[in-house]
LOFIDO-877501 format. One line per 10 residues: number of its first residue (from 1); their letters; for each residue x negated, y negated, z of C-alpha. Coordinates in nm, 2 decimals. Layout:
<nodes>
NUM = a = X Y Z  ...
</nodes>
This chain:
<nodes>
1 = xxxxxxxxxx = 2.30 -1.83 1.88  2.21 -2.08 2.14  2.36 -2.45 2.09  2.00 -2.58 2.12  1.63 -2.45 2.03  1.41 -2.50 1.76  1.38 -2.24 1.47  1.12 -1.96 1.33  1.03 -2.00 0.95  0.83 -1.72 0.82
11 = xxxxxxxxxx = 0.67 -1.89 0.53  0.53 -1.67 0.22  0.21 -1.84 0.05  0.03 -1.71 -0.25  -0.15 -1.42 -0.27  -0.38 -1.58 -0.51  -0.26 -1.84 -0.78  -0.16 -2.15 -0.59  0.09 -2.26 -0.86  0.31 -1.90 -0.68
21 = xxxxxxxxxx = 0.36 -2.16 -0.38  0.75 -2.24 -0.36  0.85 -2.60 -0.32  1.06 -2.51 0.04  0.75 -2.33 0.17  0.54 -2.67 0.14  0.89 -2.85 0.28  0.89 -2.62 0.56  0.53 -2.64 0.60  0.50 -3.04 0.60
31 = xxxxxxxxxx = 0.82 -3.04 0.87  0.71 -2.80 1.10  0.57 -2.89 1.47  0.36 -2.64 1.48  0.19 -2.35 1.18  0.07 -2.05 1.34  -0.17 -1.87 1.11  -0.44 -1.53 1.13  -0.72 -1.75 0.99  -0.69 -2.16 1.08
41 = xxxxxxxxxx = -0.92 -2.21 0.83  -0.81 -2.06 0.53  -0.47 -2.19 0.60  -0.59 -2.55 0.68  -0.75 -2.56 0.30  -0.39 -2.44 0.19  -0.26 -2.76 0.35  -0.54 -2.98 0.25  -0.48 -2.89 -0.10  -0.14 -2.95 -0.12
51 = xxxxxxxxxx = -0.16 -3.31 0.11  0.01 -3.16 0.44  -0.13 -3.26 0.76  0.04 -3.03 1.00  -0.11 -2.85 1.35  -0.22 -2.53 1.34  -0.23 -2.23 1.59  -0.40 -1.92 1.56  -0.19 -1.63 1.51  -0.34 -1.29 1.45
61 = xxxxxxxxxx = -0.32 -0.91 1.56  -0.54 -0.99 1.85  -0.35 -1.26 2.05  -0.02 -1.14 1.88  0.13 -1.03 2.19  0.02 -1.34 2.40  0.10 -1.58 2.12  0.46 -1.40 2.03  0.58 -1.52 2.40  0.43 -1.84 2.40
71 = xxxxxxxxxx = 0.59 -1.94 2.06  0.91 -1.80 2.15  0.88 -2.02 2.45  0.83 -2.35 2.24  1.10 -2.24 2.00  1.32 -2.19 2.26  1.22 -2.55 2.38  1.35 -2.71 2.06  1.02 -2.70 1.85  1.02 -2.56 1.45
81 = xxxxxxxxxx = 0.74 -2.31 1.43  0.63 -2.18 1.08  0.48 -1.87 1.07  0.23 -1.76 0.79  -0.01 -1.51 0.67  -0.38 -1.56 0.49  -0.17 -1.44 0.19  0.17 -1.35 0.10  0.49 -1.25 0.36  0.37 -1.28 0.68
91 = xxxxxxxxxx = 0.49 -0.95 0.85  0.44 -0.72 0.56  0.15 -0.55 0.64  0.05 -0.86 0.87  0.10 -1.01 1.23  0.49 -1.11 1.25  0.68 -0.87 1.45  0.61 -0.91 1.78  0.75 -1.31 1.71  1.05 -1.22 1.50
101 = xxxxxxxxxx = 1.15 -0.95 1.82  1.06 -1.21 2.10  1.28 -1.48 1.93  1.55 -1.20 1.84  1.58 -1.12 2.20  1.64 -1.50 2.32  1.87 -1.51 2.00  1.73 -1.79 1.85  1.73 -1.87 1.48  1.49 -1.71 1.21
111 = xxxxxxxxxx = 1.48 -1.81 0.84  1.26 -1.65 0.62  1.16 -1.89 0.33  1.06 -1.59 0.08  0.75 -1.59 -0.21  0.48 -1.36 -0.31  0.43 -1.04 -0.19  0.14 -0.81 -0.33  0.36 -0.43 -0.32  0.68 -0.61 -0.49
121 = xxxxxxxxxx = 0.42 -0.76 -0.76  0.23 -0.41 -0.84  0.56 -0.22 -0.80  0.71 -0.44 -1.10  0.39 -0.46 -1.32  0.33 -0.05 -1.29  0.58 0.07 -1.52  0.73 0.30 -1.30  1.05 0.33 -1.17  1.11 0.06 -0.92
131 = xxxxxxxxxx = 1.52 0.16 -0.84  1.46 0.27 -0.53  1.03 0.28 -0.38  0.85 0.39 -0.03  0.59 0.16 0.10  0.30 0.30 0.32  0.11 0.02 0.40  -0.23 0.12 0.39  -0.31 0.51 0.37  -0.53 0.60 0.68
141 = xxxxxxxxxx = -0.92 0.52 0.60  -1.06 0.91 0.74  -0.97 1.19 0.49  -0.83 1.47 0.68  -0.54 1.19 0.81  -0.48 1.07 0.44  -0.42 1.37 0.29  -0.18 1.44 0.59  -0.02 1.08 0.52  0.02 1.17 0.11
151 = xxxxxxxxxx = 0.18 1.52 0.24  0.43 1.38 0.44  0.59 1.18 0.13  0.55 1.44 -0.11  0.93 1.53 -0.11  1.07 1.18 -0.18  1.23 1.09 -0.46  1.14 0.77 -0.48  0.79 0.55 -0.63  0.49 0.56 -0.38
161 = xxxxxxxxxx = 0.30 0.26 -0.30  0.03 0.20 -0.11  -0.23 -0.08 0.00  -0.61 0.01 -0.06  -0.96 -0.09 -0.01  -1.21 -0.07 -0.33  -1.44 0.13 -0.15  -1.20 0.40 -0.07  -0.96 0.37 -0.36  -1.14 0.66 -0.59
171 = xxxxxxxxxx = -1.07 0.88 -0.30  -0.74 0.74 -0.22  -0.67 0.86 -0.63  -0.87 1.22 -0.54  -0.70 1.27 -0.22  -0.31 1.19 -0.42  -0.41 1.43 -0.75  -0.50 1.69 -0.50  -0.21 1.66 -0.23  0.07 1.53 -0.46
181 = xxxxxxxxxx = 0.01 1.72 -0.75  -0.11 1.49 -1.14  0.13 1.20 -1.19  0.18 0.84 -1.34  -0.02 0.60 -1.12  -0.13 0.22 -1.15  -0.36 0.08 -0.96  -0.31 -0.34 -0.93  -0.61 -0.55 -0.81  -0.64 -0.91 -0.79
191 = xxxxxxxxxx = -0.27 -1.00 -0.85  -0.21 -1.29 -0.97  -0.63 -1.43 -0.97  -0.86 -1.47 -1.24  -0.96 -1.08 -1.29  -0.62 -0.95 -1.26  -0.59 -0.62 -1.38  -0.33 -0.35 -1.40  -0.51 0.00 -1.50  -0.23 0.26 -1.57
201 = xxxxxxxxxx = -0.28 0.64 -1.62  -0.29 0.97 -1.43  -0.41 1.00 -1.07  -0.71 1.20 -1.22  -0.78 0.95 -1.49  -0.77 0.68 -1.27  -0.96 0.84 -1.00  -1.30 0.90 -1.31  -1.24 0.55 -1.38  -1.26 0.41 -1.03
211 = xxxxxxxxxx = -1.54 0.61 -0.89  -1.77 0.46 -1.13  -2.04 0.22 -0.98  -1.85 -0.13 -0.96  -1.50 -0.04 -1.09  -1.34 -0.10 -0.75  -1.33 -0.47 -0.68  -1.10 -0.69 -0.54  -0.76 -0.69 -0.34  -0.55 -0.34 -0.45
221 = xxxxxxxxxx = -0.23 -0.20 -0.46  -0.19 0.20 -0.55  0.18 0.30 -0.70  0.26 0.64 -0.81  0.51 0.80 -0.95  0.75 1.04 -0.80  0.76 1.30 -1.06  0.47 1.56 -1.09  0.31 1.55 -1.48  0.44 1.90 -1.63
231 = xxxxxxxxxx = 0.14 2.02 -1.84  0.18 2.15 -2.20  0.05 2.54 -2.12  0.16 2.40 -1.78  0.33 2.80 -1.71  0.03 2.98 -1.87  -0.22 2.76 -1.66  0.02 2.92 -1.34  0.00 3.26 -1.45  -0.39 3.26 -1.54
241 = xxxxxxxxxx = -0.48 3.23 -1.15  -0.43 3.58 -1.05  -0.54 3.72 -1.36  -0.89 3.51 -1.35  -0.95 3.58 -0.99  -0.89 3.95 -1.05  -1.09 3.95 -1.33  -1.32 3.80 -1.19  -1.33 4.02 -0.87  -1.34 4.32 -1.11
251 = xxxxxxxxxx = -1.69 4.16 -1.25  -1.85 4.17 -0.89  -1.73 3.89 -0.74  -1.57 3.88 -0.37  -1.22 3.69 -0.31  -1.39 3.35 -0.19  -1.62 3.32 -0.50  -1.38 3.45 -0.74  -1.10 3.19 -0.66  -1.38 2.88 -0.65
261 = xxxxxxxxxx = -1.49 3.04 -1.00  -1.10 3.02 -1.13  -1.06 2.65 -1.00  -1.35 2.54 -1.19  -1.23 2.74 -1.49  -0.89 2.58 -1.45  -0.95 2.23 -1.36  -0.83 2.27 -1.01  -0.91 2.22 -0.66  -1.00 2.48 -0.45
271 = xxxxxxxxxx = -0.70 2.39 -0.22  -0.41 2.39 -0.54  -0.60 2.76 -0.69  -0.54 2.84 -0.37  -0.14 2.74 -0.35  -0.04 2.85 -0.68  -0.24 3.18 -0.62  -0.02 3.21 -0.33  0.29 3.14 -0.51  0.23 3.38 -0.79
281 = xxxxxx = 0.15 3.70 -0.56  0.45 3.60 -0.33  0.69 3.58 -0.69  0.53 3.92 -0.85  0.61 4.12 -0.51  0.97 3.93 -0.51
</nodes>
């Protein structure tokens, strides 16, 4: 750590109720030389409300590079920088990294002064197990890349949670039932605002619930479980498959049709009549 050199705070500020502000982050804010932000704007009506009259500098995923080495430059000159986000921990899920890493490198000191974060708020409000949880940031917005997303944590052992959109949550909730099999979910909008709402249930529940006209509104957090729902009839439901689809074949009915009629008889996708049809052929010849 160099003898001289200013420092990097990265400053949390509410994700919604103003009251969540700590009294270090408006400290840090009021002492700073300098308070790079994404938006100058919203940030500036952050200050104004609390009394601070501080300089601002934009700080967003655009300049990020540009602005990393130029703030690591004042820093290193001796000036206090405090870096925050529209909302919440600036680097979770937001510009940061690139400044943390440039004033790493020069060894210079960085002091997180911690607060609200949206996934840590859901994650505790869900009612699922929060001993050990993966965060994904947002899932991919185009289907085929979500779904391959969802599949690649579908081994862990640990509570999934995700940032989403409103207009793509209901097939966020579709896309998980289908990929990661039924489970507990929550979905968290709004934290800590006037409509807050924590809606608890299974991926398929919540997936009806949110795909009706003006359900999805506001800022959202999906957490699901890591344990798949075992059905009651949950081994008869298995075994009907192949039975169905040759039934159904023996009625007339040729391999493609007979499968999509078994799915809809069962409740299933396409894709998971498919897999467990698969699985129950592969254990009969076994």
């Amino acid at each position: 750590m160099p003898e001289n050199g200013g420092t990097l705070y990265l400053v949390a500020t509410p994700i919604g109720n103003l009251e969540d502000v700590t009294r270090r982050a408006l400290r840090v804010l009021a002492e700073a030389d300098v308070v790079a932000c994404e938006d100058t704007r919203r940030t500036r009506s952050l200050l104004e409300h609390f009394g601070i009259r501080a300089r601002t500098l934009s700080y967003h995923e655009h300049n990020e590079r540009e602005r990393a080495e130029e703030l690591a430059r004042r820093i290193e000159g001796g000036a206090d920088v405090a870096l925050v986000s529209d909302a919440g921990t600036p680097g979770v899920n937001d510009p940061g990294y690139r400044l943390v890493r440039a004033c790493a490198e020069r060894g210079l000191r960085v002091v997180p002064v911690p607060g609200p974060t949206a996934f840590v708020a859901a994650v505790t409000a869900s009612g699922l197990p929060t001993d050990e949880f993966y965060f994904g940031g947002f899932l991919p917005a185009r289907a085929h890349a979500r779904r391959e997303k969802l599949a690649s944590v579908k081994a862990l052992r640990a509570t999934l949670v995700f940032y989403e959109t409103p207009h793509r949550i209901a097939h966020a909730l579709a896309d998980a039932r289908e990929v990661l099999g039924e489970r507990e979910a929550a979905v968290a909008r709004e934290l800590t605002k006037l409509h807050e709402e924590v809606a608890r249930g299974r991926l398929s529940e919540l997936a009806t619930r949110f795909s009706a006209e003006g359900a999805a509104r506001g800022e959202m957090v999906l957490v699901i479980d890591r344990d798949v729902i075992e059905d009651e009839g949950a081994a008869e439901t298995n075994a009907s498959v192949a039975g169905l689809v040759a039934g159904f074949e023996a009625e007339g009915l040729d391999p493609r049709a007979a499968l999509k009629r078994a799915a809809r008889e069962l409740g299933l996708t396409r894709d998971e009549a498919y897999r467990r049809l698969t699985s129950e052929r592969a254990r009969s010849k076994a």
